[in-house]
Backbone as JSON, one array per atom type, in Angstrom:
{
  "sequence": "XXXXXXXXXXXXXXXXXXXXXXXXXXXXXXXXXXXXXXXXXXXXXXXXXXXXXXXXXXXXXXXXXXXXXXXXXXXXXXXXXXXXXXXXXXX",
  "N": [[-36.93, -80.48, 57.95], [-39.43, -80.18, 59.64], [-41.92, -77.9, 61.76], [-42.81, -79.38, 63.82], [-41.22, -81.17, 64.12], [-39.18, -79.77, 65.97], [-37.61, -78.75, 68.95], [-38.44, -77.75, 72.09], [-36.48, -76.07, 73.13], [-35.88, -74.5, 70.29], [-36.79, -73.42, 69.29], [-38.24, -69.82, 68.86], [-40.86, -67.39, 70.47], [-42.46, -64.74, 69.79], [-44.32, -61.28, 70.19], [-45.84, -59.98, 68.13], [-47.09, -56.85, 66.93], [-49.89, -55.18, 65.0], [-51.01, -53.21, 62.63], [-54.03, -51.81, 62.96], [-57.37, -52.96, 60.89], [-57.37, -51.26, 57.79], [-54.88, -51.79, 57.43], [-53.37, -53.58, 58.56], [-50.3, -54.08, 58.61], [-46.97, -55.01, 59.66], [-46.22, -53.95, 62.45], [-44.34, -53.56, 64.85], [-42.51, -56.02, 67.17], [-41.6, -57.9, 69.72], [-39.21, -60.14, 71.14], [-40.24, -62.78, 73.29], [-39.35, -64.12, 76.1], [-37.48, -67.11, 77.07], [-38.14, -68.99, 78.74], [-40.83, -68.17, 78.82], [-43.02, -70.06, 77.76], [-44.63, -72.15, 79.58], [-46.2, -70.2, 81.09], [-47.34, -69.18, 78.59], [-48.71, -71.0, 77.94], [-50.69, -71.05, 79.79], [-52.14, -68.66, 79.49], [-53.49, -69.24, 77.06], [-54.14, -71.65, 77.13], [-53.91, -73.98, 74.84], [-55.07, -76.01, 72.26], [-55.41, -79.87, 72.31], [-53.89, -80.57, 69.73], [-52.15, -78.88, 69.45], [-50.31, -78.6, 71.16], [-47.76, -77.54, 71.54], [-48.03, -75.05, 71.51], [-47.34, -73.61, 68.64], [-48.75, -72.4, 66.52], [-50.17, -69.68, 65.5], [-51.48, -66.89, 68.14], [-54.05, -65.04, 68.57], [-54.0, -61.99, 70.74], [-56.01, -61.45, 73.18], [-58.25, -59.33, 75.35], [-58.09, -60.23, 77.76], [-56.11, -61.41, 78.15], [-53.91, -60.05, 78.71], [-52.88, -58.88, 81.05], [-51.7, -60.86, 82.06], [-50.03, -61.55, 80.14], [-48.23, -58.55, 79.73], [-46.73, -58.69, 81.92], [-44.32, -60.53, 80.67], [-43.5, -58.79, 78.76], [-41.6, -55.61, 77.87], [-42.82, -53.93, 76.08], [-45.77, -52.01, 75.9], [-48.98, -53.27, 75.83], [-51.56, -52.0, 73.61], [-54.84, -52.3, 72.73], [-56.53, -51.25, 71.82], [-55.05, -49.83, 70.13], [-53.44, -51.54, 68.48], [-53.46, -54.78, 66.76], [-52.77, -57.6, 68.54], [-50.15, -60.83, 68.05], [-49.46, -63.46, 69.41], [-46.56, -65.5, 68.18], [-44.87, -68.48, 66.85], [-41.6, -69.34, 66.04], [-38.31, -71.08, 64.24], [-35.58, -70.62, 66.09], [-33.02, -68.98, 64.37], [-30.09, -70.33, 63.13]],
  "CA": [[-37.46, -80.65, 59.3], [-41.28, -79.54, 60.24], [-42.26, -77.16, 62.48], [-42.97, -80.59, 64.99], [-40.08, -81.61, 64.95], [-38.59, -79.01, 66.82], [-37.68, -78.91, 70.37], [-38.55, -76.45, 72.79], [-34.54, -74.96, 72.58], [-35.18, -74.66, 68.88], [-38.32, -72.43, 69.07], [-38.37, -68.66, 69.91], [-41.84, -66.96, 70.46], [-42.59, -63.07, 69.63], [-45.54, -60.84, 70.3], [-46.21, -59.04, 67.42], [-48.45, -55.92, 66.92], [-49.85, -54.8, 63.7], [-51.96, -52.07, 62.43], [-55.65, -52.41, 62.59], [-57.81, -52.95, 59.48], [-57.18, -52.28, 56.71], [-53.29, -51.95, 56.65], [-52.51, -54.92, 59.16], [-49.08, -54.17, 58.56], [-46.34, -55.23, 61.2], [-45.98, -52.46, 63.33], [-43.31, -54.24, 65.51], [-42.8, -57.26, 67.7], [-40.96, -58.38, 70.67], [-39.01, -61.27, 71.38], [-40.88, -63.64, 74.12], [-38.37, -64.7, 77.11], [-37.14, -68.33, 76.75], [-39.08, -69.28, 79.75], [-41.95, -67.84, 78.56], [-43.69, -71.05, 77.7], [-45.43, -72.26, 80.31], [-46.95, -69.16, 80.85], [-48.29, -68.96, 77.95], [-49.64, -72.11, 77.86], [-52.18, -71.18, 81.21], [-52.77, -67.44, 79.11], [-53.84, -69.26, 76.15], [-54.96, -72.77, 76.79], [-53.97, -74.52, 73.37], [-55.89, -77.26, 71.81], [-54.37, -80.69, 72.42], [-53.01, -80.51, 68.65], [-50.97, -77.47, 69.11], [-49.14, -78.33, 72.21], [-46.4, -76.85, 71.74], [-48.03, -73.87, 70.64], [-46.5, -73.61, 67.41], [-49.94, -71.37, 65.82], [-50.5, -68.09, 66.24], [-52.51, -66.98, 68.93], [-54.49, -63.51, 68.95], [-53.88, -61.75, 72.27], [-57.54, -60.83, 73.88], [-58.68, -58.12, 76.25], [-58.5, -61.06, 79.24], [-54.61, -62.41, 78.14], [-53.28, -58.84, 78.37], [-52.36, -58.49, 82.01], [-50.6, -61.72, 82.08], [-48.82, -61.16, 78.84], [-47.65, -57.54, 79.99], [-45.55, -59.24, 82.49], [-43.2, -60.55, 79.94], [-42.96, -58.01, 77.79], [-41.48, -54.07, 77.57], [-44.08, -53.13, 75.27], [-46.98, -51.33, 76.34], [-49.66, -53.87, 75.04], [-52.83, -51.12, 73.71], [-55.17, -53.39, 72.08], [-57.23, -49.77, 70.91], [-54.32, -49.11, 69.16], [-52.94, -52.75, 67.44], [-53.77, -56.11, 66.56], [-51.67, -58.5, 68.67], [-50.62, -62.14, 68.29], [-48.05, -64.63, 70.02], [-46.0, -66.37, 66.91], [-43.59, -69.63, 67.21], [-40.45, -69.73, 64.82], [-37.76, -71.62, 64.26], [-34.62, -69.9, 65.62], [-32.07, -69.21, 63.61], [-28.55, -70.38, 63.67]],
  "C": [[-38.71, -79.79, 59.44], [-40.78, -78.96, 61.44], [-42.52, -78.34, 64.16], [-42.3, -81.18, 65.41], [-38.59, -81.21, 65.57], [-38.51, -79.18, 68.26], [-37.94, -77.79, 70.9], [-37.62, -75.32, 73.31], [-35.05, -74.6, 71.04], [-36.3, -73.43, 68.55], [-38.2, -71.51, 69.54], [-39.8, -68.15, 69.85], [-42.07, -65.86, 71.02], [-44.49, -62.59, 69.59], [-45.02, -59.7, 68.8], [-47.78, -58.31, 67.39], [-48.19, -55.52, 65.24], [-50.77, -53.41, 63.54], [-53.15, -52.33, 62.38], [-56.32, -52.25, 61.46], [-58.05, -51.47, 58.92], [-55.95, -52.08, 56.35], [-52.97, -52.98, 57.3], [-50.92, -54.71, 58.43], [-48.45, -54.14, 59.8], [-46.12, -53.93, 61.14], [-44.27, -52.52, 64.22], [-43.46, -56.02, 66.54], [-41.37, -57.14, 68.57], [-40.75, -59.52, 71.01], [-39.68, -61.78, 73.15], [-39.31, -64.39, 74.84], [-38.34, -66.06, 76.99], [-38.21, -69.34, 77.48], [-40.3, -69.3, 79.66], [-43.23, -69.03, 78.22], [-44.76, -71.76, 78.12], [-46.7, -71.34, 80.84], [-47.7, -68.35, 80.08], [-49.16, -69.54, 77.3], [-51.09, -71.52, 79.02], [-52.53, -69.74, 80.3], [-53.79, -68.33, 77.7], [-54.73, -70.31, 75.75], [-55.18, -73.31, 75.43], [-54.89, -76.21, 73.14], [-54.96, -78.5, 72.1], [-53.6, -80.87, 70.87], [-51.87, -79.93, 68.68], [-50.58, -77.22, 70.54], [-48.17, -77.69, 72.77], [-46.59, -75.7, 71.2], [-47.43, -73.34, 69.5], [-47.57, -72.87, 66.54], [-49.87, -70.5, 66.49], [-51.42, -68.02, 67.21], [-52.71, -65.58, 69.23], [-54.29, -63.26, 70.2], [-55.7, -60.49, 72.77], [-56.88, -60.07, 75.28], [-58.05, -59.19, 77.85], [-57.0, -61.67, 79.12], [-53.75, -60.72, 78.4], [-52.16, -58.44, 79.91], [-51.13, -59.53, 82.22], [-49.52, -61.53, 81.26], [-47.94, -59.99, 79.32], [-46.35, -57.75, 80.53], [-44.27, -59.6, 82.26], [-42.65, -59.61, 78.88], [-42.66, -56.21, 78.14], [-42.27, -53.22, 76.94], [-45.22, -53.11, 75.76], [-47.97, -51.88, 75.91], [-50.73, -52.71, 74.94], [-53.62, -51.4, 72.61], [-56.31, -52.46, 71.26], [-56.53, -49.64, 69.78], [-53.72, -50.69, 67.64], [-53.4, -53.73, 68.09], [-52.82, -57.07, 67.35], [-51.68, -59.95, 68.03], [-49.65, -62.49, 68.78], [-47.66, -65.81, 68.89], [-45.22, -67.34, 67.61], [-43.01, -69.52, 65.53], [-39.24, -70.53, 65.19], [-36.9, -70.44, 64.95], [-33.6, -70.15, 64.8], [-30.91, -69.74, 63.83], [-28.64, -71.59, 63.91]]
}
């Protein structure tokens, strides 16, 4: 089964932060609220290909306040690289 032909139950979507160049190593990441979806459709405005957001998507200076909202983590875009991932879940 592809990544497309998933449903929107089948998909979870995490903010990960990484280290800035040149270790880009994950730093950590936070799971994205179920709901979260819609809302990060109007932060991100995806291409009509990637509907269902299913690509990564860097998190800019101007997506930060919205994003905050869903998440516990302190976004500090001085300090790490973000992005908004889609995966399968497990199970």
């Amino acid at each position: 089964m592809s990544s497309e032909d998933l449903t929107e139950a089948e998909i979870e979507r995490v903010l990960e932060w990484y280290e800035k160049a040149p270790g880009d190593d994950l730093v950590g990441e936070e799971l994205l609220p179920d709901k979260s979806w819609e809302t990060l459709v109007v932060i991100f405005d995806p291409e009509d290909d990637d509907a269902g957001m299913l690509d990564a998507y860097e998190v800019e200076e101007a997506d930060v306040a919205a994003l905050q909202k869903l998440v516990s983590h302190r976004i500090d875009l001085a300090k790490y690289d973000y992005f908004v991932a889609a995966y399968a879940k497990e199970g």
